[in-house]
C-alpha positions, 0 to 999 in steps of 0.5 A, a space after each residue: 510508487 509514484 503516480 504510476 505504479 513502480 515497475 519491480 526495479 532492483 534498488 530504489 531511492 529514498 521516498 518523500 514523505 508525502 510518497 510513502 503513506 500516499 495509497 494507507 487508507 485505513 477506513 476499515 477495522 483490519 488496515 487500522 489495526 494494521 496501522 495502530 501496531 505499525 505506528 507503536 512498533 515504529 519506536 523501536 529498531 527492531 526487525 520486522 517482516 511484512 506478508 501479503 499478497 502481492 500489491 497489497 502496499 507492503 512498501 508502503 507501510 514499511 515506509 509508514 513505519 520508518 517515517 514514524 521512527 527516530 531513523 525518519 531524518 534518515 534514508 529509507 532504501 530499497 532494493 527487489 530482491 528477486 531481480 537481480 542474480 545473486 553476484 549483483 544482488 551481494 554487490 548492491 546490498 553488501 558493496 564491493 571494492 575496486 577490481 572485485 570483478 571485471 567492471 569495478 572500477 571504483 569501491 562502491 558502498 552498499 545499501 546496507 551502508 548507506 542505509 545507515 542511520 535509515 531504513 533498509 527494505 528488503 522487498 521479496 525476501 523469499 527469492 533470495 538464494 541460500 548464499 546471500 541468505 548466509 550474509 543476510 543473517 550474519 548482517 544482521 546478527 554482528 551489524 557488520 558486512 563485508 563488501 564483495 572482493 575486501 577482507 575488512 568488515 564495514 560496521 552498518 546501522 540500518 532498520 531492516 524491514 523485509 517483506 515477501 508475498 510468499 509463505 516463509 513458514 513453508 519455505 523452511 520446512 522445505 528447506 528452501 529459505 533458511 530456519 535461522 534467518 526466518 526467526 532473525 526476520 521475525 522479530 515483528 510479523 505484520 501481514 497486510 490484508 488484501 483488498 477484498 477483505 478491506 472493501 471499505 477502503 475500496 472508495 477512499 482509494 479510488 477517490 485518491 487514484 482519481 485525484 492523481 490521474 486527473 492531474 497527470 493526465 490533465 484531465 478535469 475533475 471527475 467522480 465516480 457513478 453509482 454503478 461503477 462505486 457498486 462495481 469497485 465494491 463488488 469485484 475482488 481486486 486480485 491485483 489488489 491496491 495496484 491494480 485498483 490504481 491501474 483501473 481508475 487511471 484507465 477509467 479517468 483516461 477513457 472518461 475523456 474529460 466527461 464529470 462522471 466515470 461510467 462502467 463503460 470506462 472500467 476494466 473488462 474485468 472489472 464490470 463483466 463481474 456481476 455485482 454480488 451480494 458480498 457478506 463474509 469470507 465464506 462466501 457470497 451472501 444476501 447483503 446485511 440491512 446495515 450495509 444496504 444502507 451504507 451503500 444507498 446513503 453514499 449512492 445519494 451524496 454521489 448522485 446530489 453532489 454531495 449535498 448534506 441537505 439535500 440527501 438528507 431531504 431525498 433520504 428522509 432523515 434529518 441532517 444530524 442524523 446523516 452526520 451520524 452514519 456518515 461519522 461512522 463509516 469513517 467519511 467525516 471527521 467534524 460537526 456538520 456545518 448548517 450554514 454550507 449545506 454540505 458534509 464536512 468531507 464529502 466532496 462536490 459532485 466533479 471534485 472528486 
């Protein structure tokens, strides 16, 4: 995924590492959770399967697990598997040889192989249909695979992290995806939380989303107002982090050069939604003391620019103490520094 979401291609080409990790924001408790296991499980090759909805950035931290792997000076491949027919999809993962079918011209290695000494990511696993899911898990079990039209068998050494937003587990017992593939797949399970239930990366993402726009479309610098960071918070992202993505680069747009993006710039969707008073997973709740808060000191640094002594001032605590909270919803990571008057990593009003 570049600046602009990726449209859901068949095969994709290695990923830079500054790509790869770009949308991990990890603020709230379950994304570090997430992170800690995917850096640990990194070490090793074995085969890990990656749920969540869609759009929550599961190729995203598939490629946070292979940049933290021995395989990282390696290639890190992808392909969709559900968009492509099964004859081109054997063709595209497995290879084939000349004259396999009209149109090979030439041999052509597959991602399997040249994905050798990398990373492989198998996006939509569940799509797959019942004959390549045969030649997957033989691929997997002789770490060998057979080109399409050749009687030889080619050795492979590729990381396999697959991924899929739909339920597996329900598949097998529908005998719709295959039992044995399933547990081949299985090895390391992670599943990425949706946005909903990770609100407090909702901010840090918006901020990263603003920065990119801002300069693809050249547009100058901008943040966000009060009303609309309430809104962000408040709605439940069904499209999760690429629909978040898609919203800030309408909003930067509409903004049209103007400081501060404004509810009118946001997604009908997004400001027709009331804003609720978010609590737990069981419903819609009157807001805790501690999280009102945490909303009312980061609506001030918005509306003061950011300012440490003057928030502090308006909200009438001292500086070190602002620190403090700050520090713990993860927006700083240094002492303060008297002399500038501002928060080590709170950002200028129009430099977000």
């Amino acid at each position: 995924m570049n600046a602009k979401m990726e449209k859901p291609t068949a095969r994709r080409g290695d990923r830079s590492a500054a790509q790869g990790t770009a949308e991990l924001t990890a603020k709230s408790a379950g994304m570090r959770r997430l992170l800690e296991v995917g850096a640990r499980v990194a070490g090793s090759d074995a085969t890990v399967l990656i749920t969540g909805e869609s759009g929550t950035g599961k190729e995203r931290l598939a490629h946070f697990i292979h940049q933290r792997s021995r395989r990282a000076g390696g290639p890190f491949l992808a392909i969709n598997c559900g968009a492509l027919p099964e004859s081109l999809l054997e063709s595209e993962l497995f290879g084939h040889v000349r004259g396999a079918f009209t149109g090979a011209s030439s041999d052509k290695k597959g991602l399997f192989e040249a994905a050798t000494g990398g990373s492989l990511f198998l996006d939509e696993i569940g799509e797959t249909s019942g004959a390549v899911q045969v030649k997957l898990l033989r691929a997997l079990q002789e770490h060998s695979v057979r080109p399409v039209g050749s009687t030889r068998d080619v050795r492979v050494d590729a990381r396999i992290i697959a991924a899929t937003n739909r339920d597996l587990e329900s598949m097998v017992r529908e005998r719709t995806f295959r039992k044995d593939l399933f547990y081949r797949l299985k090895v390391i399970p992670l599943e990425v939380p949706p946005l909903r239930d990770r609100r407090e990366d909702i901010l840090a993402l918006a901020r990263q989303f603003i920065d990119r726009a801002c300069v693809e479309h050249a547009c100058g610098p901008c943040s966000l107002s009060a009303e609309v960071l309430d809104l962000l918070i408040a709605y439940d992202w069904p499209g999760n982090v690429r629909e978040l993505q898609n919203a800030i680069e309408r909003a930067v747009i509409l903004a049209e050069g103007k400081p501060r993006i404004e509810p009118a710039d946001l997604p009908p969707e997004v400001r027709g939604q009331p804003v609720r008073r978010w609590g737990n997973a069981e419903g819609d709740q009157i807001l805790a003391l501690e999280e009102v808060e945490r909303r009312h000191i980061i609506a001030t640094l918005e509306r003061l620019g950011g300012s440490r002594r003057q928030a502090a001032r308006a909200l009438g605590i001292g500086e070190n103490t602002l620190w403090r909270k700050l520090k713990s919803y993860g927006m700083v990571r240094t002492r303060p520094q008297r002399q500038s008057g501002r928060l080590p990593g709170i950002e200028s009003q129009g430099k977000h």
